[in-house]
C-alpha positions in Angstrom: 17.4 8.0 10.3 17.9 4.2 10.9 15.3 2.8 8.3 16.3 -0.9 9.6 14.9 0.3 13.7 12.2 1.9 12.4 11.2 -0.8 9.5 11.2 -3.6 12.5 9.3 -2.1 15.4 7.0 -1.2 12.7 6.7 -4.5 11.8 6.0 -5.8 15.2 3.3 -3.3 15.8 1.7 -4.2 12.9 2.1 -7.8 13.8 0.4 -6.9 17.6 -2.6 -5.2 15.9 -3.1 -8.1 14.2 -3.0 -10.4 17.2 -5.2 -7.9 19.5 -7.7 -7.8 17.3 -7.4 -12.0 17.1 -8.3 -11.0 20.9 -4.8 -12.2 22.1 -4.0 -10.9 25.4 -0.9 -9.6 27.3 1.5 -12.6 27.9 4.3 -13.0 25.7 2.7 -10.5 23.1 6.2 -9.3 22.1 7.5 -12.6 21.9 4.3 -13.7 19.6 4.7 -10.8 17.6 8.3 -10.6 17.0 8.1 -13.9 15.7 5.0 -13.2 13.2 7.3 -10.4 11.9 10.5 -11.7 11.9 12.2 -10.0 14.1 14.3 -11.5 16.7 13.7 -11.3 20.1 16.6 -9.7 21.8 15.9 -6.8 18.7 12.4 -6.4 19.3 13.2 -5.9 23.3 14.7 -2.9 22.0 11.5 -1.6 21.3 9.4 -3.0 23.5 10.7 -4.2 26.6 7.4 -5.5 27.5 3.8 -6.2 26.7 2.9 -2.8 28.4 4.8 -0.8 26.0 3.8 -2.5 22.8 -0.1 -2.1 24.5 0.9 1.8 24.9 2.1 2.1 21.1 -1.6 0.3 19.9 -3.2 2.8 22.4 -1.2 6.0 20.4 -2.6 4.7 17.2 -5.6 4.1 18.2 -5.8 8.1 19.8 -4.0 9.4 16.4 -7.4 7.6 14.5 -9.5 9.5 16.8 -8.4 12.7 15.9 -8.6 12.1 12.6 -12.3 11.2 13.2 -12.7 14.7 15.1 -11.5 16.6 12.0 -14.8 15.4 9.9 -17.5 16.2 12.7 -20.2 18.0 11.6 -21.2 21.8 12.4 -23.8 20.9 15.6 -23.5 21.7 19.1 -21.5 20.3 22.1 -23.4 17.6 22.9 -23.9 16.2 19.0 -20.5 16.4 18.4 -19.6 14.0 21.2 -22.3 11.5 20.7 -20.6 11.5 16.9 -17.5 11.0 18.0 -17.5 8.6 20.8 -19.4 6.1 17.7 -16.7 6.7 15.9 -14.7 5.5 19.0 -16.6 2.4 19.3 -16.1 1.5 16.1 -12.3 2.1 16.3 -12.1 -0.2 19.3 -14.9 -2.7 18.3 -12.8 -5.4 16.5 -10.4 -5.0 19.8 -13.1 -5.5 22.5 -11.7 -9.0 24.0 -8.4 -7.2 24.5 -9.5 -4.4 26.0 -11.7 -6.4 28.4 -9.1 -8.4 29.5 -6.6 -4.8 29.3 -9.2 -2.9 31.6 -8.5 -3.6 35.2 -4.4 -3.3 34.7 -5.8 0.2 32.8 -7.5 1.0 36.0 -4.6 0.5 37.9 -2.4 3.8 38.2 1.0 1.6 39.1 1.0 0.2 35.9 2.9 1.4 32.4 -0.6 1.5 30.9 -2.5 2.9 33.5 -5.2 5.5 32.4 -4.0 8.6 34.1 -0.3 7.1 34.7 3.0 8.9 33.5 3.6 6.5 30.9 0.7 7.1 28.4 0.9 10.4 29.3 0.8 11.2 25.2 -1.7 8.9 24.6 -3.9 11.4 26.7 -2.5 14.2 24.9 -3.5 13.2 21.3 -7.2 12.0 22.8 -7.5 15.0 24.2 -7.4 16.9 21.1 -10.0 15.3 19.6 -12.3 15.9 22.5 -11.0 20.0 22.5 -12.0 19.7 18.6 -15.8 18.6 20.2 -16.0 22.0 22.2 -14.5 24.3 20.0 -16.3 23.7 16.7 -19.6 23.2 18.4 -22.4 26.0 18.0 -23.3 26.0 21.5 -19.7 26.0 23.6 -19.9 27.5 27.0 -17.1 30.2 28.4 -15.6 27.5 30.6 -14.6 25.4 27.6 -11.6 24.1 29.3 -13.6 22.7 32.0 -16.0 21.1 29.6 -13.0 18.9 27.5 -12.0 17.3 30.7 -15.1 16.4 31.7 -15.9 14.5 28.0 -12.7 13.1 28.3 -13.2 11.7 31.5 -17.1 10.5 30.4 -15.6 8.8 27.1 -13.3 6.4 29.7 -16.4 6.0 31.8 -18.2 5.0 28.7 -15.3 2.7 27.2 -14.8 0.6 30.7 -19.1 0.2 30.3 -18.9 -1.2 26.4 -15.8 -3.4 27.8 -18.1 -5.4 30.5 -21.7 -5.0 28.5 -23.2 -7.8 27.3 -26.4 -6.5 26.8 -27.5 -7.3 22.7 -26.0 -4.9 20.1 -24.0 -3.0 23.0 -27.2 -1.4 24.7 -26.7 -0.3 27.6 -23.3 1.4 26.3 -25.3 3.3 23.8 -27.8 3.9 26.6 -25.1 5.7 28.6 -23.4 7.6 25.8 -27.0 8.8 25.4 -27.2 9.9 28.7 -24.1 12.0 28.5 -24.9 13.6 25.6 -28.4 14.6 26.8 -27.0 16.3 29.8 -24.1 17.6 27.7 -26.7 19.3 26.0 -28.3 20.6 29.2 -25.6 22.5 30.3 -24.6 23.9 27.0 -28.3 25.1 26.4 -28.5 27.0 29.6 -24.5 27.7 29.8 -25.8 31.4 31.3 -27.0 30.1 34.1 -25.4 30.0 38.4 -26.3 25.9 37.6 -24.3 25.1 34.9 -21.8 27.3 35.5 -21.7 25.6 39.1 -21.4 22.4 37.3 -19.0 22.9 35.1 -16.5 24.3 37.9 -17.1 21.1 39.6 -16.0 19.1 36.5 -13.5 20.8 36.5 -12.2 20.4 40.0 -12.6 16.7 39.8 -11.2 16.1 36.3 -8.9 18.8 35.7 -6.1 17.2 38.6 -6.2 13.7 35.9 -6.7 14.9 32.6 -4.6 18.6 32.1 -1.7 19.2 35.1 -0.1 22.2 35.8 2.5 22.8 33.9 5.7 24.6 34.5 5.0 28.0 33.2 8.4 28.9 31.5 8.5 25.8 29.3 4.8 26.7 28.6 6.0 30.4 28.0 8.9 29.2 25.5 6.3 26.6 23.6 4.0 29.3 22.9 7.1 31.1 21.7 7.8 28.1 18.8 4.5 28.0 17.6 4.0 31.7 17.2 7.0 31.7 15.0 5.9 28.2 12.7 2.7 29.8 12.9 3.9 33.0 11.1 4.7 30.5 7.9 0.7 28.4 8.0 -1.5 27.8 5.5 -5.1 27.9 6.3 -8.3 26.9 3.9 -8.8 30.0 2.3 -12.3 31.2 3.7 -12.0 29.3 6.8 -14.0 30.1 9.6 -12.5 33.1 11.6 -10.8 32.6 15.2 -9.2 35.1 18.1 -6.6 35.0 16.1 -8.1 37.6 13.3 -9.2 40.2 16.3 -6.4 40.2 18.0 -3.4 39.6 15.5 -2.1 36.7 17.5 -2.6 32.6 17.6 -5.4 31.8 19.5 -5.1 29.5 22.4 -7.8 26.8 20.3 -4.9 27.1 17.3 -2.5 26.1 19.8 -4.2 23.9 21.9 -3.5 20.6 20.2 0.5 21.7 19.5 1.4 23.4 23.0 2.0 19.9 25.1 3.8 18.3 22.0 6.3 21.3 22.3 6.2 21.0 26.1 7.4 17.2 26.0 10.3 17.7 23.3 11.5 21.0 25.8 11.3 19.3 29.1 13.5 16.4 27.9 15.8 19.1 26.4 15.4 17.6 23.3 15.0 18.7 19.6 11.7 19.8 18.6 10.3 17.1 15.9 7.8 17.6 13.0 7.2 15.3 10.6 6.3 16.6 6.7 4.2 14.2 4.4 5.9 16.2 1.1 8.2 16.1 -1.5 6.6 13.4 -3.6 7.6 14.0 -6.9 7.6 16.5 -9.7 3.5 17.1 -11.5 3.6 15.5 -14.6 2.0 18.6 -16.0 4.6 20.6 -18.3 2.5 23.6 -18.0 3.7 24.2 -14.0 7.3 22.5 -13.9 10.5 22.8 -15.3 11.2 19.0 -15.4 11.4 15.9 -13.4 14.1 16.3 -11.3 14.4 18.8 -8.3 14.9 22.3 -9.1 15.1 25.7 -7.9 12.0 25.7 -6.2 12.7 22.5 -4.1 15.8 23.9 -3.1 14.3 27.3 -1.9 11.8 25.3 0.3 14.1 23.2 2.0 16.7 25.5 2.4 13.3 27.7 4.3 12.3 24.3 6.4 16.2 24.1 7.7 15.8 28.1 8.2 13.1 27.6 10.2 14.6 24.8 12.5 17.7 26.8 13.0 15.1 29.9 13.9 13.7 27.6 16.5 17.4 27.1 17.5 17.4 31.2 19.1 14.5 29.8 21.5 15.2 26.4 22.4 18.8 25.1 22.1 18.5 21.5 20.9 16.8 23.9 17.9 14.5 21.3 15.3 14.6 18.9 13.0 12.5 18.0 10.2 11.6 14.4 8.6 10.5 14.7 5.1 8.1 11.7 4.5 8.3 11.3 0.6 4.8 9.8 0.1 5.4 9.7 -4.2 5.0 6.0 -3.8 1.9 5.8 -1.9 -0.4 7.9 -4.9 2.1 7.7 -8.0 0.1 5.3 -10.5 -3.1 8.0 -9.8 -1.4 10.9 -11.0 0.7 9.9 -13.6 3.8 9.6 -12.8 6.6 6.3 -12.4 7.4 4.7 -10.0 11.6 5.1 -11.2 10.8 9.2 -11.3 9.8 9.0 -7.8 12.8 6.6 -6.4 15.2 9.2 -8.7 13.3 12.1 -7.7 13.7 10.9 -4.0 17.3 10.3 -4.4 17.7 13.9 -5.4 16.3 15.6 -2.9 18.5 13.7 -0.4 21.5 14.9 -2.3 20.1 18.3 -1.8 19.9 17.9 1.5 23.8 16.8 2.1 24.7 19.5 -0.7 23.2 22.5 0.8 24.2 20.8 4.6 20.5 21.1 5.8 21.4 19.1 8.8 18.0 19.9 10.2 16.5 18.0 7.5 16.0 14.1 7.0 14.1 11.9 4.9 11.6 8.7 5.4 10.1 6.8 2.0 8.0 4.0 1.9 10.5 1.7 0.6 12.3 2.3 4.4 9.6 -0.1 5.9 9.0 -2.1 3.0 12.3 -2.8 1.2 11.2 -6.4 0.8 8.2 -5.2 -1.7 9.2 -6.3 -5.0 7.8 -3.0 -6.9 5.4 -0.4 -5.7 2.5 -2.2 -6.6 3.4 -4.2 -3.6 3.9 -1.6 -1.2 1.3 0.2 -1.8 -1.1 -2.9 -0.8 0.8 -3.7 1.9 0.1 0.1 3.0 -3.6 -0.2 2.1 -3.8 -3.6 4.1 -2.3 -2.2 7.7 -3.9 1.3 7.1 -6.2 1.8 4.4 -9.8 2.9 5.7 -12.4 1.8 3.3 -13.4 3.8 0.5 -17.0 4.5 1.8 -15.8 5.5 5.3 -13.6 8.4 3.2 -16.3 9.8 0.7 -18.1 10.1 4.0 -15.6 11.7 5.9 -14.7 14.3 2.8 -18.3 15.6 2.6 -18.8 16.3 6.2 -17.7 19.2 6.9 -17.0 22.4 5.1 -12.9 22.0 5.6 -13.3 18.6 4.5 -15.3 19.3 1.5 -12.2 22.0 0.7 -9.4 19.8 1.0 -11.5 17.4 -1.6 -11.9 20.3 -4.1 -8.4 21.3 -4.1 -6.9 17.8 -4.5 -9.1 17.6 -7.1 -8.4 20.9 -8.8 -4.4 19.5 -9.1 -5.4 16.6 -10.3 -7.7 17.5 -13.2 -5.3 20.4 -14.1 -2.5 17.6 -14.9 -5.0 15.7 -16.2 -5.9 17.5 -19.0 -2.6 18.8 -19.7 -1.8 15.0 -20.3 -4.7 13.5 -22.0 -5.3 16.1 -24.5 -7.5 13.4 -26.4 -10.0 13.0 -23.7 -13.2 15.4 -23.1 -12.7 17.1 -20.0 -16.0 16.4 -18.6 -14.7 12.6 -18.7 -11.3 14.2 -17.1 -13.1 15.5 -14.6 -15.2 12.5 -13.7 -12.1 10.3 -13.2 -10.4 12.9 -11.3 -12.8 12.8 -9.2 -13.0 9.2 -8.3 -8.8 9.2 -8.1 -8.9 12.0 -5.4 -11.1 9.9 -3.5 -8.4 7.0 -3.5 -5.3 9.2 -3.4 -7.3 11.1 0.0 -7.1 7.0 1.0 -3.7 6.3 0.3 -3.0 9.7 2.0 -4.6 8.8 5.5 -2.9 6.0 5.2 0.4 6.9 4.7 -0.2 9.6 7.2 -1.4 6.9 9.8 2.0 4.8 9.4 4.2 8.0 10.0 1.9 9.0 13.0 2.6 5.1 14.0 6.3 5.8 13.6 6.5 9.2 15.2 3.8 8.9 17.5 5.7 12.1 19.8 6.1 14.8 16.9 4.6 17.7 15.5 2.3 17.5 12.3 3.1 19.6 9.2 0.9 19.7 5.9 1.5 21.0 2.7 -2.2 21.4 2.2 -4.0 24.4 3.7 -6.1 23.3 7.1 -8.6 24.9 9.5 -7.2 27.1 12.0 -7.5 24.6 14.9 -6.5 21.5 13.1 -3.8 18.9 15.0 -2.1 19.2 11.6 0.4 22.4 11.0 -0.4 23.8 7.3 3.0 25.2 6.3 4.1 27.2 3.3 7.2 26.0 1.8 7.8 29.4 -0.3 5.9 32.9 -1.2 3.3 32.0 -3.2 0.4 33.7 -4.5 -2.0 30.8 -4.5 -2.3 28.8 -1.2 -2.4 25.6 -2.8 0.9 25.6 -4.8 3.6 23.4 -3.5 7.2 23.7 -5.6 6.8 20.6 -7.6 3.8 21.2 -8.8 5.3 24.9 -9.4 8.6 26.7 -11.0 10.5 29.0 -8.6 10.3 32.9 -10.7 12.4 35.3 -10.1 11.0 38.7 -9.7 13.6 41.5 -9.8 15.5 39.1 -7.5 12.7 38.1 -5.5 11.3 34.4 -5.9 8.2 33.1 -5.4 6.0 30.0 -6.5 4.3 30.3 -9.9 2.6 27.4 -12.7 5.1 27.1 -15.8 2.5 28.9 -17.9 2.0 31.8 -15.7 5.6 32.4 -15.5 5.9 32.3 -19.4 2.9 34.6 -19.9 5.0 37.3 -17.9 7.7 37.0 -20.1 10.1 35.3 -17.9 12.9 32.9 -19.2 14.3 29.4 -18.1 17.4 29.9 -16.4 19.8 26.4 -16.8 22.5 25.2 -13.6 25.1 23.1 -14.9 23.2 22.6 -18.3 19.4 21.9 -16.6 16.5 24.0 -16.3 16.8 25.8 -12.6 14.1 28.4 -12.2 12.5 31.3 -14.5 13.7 34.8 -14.6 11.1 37.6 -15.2 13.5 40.6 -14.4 13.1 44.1 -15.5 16.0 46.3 -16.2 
């Protein structure tokens, strides 16, 4: 990857946020913010030709927010679930509104770049789409014609944004009147889904909004998609005690699983093109002796990216451009809350890109922090200059990781990592004390997280989503597992790779040792641990 083209049109969209939410409109925003990030003109063109395609990448981010924001929505019906979300919309776009007044009537207009419905932003509708698909399908109350439904919210949410953009009615009334509205009717047809009226109704929706929002695609590149996710799918990770989907009757992804995926895949076939995901992993090794080996990369890193460039070249026997992978290394972004150096990560980093070129993974690439922000004179630095583009505030997080039952399960497991170290580390300290700071880091490292995960989505706006950490079954994020293990949360550096009668898996340090197995050195340093019985 070119860390210099990515590390300046970052730059410039950082620059443009800043200047849109100064309320400074299209004419000669690429010029004003090239020269705010010091970039040079005839560079930044490369990028963005014009104002319309810088607007286009704001618009992307802005969508990648909202489904964030449709992950935490609480357990309620149809019509709750909107009104929730569309707030959360408002508030997204709130310190923008100048801009998007002044943005609305070339939105409006389907011959331009950034036209609501044209070609251009076709992704933008892709990724805001999700987030109303996660509306329907979580709700309690969903009709059968779900499909029909989505498009219709979709299509009410613009409805609702070009009213906010014109009122001028005191504290945004009559916007909140209308989303009101909506929801109230929302509710209507939900509550008496069973009914000729509603069903009526919702075949009309669909008629009129299906054509704009969702069309038709070509069946065989729809055929091969499904084909790619079945086979990443086979390697996920969900929340262990998730809620259930079609997917555990029939043995088979359901369509809600692959909802949010499908149209990625679609794009990256149609333009005969490799299939991208992008991997927020591979920070650096726990700090806790009790699980790893050592610092550096081992055995078990080694079996889990030799899997990821497995898995591309899998993808390969379906589609032939096959897949690549982009490692984002975030060990910088949360490496002062879990003990570990800053020098460990940059040498841990380091090695894994070694690995890479070693085992000629040629599927496999890698992104750090210190790509966008090589002028950061220590970590420190970088990691405020992530916080200060990307950082949600603390509140707005403890909210969002008590809202929901998945939520409330990715906060326990963080936590449960962090106060295993922990204690491992400060033997001196009680562990209800351990436990009380472990919980306000997870808090913060959950906020560096988002971040981080907000400036790759930035940077990759097109690709596919992997996690290491188990999600719901319908999440936009991809949970993958990286190797067998037996405990859904174990990642291989915060693990040992054991060999079991020639068969590894993930397992804790301690665990390995209590099965009697031994370290096994390469070229003098620990490897993995062997637990074979003759």
């Amino acid at each position: 990857m070119d860390s210099q083209v990515t590390r300046s049109r970052q730059r410039i969209l950082e620059s443009a946020v800043v200047l849109l939410r100064e309320g400074h409109l299209p004419g000669q925003l690429v010029e004003t913010a090239a020269a705010a990030a010091r970039v040079p003109l005839a560079n930044a063109k490369q990028f963005f030709q014009n104002d319309e395609e810088l607007i286009l990448a704001f618009y992307l981010r802005l969508a990648n927010d909202l489904e964030v924001r449709a992950s935490a929505l609480p357990p309620e019906g149809v019509a709750e679930r909107f009104r929730v979300l569309m707030l959360a919309k408002l508030r997204l776009v709130g310190p923008y509104r100048e801009a998007f007044a002044g943005l609305f009537a070339k939105m409006l207009d389907p011959r331009t770049n950034i036209g609501v419905f044209s070609k251009q932003t076709e992704l933008v509708r892709l990724r805001a789409r999700a987030a109303f698909a996660k509306v329907v399908h979580g709700a309690n109350d969903a009709p059968d014609a779900e499909t029909q439904l989505i498009q219709g919210l979709y299509a009410a949410h613009l409805a609702l944004l070009l009213i906010w953009s014109q009122d001028q009615s005191p504290d945004s009334q009559s916007t909140h009147a209308a989303l009101e509205m909506i929801a109230k009717l929302t509710a209507l047809v939900c509550r008496f889904r069973w009914t000729p009226i509603s069903a009526t109704m919702l075949e009309n929706i669909g008629a009129i909004c299906g054509p704009l929002v969702d069309p038709p695609a070509d069946r065989e590149t729809t055929a091969r998609a499904r084909e790619i996710l079945r086979l990443v799918f086979q390697h996920r990770r969900t929340l262990p005690g998730a809620a259930n989907c079609a997917e555990a009757a029939s043995g088979d992804v359901c369509e809600q699983c692959l909802e949010p995926h499908l149209p990625l895949v679609r794009r990256f076939i149609g333009a005969g093109l490799p299939i991208h995901f992008v991997l927020p992993a591979f920070p650096a090794k726990s700090p806790n002796q009790e699980k790893v080996l050592g610092r550096i990369p081992d055995r078990a890193e080694e079996l889990s990216l030799q899997f990821l460039h497995d898995l591309c070249e899998e993808i390969r026997k379906i589609h032939g451009p096959g897949a690549r992978i982009t490692i984002c290394s975030d060990g910088l972004v949360f490496s002062d809350l879990v003990g570990v150096t800053d020098s460990d990560v940059n040498n841990y980093g380091e090695q894994i890109t070694q690995m890479i070129e070693q085992l000629h993974l040629d599927s496999l690439e890698t992104f750090h922090m210190q790509d966008l922000y090589d002028e950061a004179g220590s970590g420190e630095q970088m990691r405020e200059w992530l916080c200060h583009h990307y950082a949600e505030s603390k509140e707005t997080i403890r909210e969002r990781l008590h809202s929901n039952d998945s939520q409330q399960a990715l906060f326990n497991g963080i936590q449960r990592f962090l106060f295993e170290d922990q204690v491992a580390i400060e033997e001196g300290k009680s562990r209800t004390r351990i436990r009380s700071e472990c919980k306000e880091r997870t808090y913060e490292l959950v906020r560096r997280s988002d971040a981080w995960g907000r400036l790759v989505a930035d940077c990759f706006p097109a690709s596919l989503r992997l996690s290491i950490h188990p999600q719901p079954p319908h999440s936009e994020k991809i949970g993958i597992l990286l190797a067998e293990s037996r405990d859904v949360w174990l990642t291989p550096w915060h693990a040992v790779a054991l060999n079991e009668n020639g068969h590894f898996r993930l397992a804790k340090r301690r665990e390995a040792e209590a099965l009697g197995a031994s370290v096994v050195l390469k070229d003098g340093v620990p490897s993995y641990m062997d637990s074979r019985h003759d």
